[in-house]
N, C-alpha and C positions, 0 to 999 in steps of 0.2 A: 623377451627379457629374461628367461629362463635359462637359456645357454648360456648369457654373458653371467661374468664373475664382476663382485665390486672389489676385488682385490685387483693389485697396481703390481704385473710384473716387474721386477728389479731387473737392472740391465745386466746382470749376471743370469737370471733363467731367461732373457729373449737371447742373450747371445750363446746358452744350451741348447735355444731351441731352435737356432738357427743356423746351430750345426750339425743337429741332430735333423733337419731336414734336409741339410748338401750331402750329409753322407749317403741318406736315403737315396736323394735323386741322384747321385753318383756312381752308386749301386746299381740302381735301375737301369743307368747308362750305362755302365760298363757291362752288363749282361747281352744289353742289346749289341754294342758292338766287339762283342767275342763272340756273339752268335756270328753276326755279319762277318766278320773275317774269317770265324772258322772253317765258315762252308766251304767258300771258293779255293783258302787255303789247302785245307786237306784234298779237297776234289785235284786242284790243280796238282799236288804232288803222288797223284795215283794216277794221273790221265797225261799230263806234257812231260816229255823226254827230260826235257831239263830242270824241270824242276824234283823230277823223280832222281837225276843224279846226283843232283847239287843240296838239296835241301834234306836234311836227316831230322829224326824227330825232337833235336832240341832246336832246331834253327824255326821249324814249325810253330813250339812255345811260345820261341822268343816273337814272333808275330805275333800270334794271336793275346799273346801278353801284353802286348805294346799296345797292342790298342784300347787293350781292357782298361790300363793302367791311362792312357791318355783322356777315354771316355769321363770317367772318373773323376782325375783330377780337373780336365778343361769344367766338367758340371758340376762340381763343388766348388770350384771358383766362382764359376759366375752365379749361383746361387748365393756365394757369401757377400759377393759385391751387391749383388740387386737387393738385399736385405740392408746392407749397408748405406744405398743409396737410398733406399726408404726409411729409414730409421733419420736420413740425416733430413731430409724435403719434410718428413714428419713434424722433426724439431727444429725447422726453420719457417714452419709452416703456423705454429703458436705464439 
């Protein structure tokens, strides 16, 4: 009983704090896959012909940005939803 608070989060700090968690794990994700894309990215435009002719270093960005930027937002979505969707099973649940 030590951890728990008898104070009653207001719906204005669980919905801080449940974007203050998408962002994290959004974050988290998009590290992971800018790593994932960077590798094979860069490797592939030093190692295959064509993509060593065709690909220059902003077209490189633009991949491995895409994905950063998709990782991201796809997991702060469904983070804000699955919050959403708890918060509602919650208050239909009382």
């Amino acid at each position: 009983m030590a951890g728990r608070s008898f104070l009653i989060r207001s719906p204005k700090e669980e919905s801080d704090a449940a974007v203050k968690e998408a962002v994290l794990l959004g974050a988290k994700n998009a590290a992971i896959a800018g790593t994932v894309v960077a590798v094979p990215t860069l490797v592939g435009c030093r190692v295959l012909p064509w993509a060593k002719a065709n690909l220059n270093y902003t077209a490189q960005a633009l991949i491995i940005s895409a994905a950063c930027i998709a990782g991201f937002f796809i997991t702060a979505d469904k983070t804000i939803l699955r919050n959403a969707r708890q918060n509602t099973i919650g208050k239909l649940d009382k």
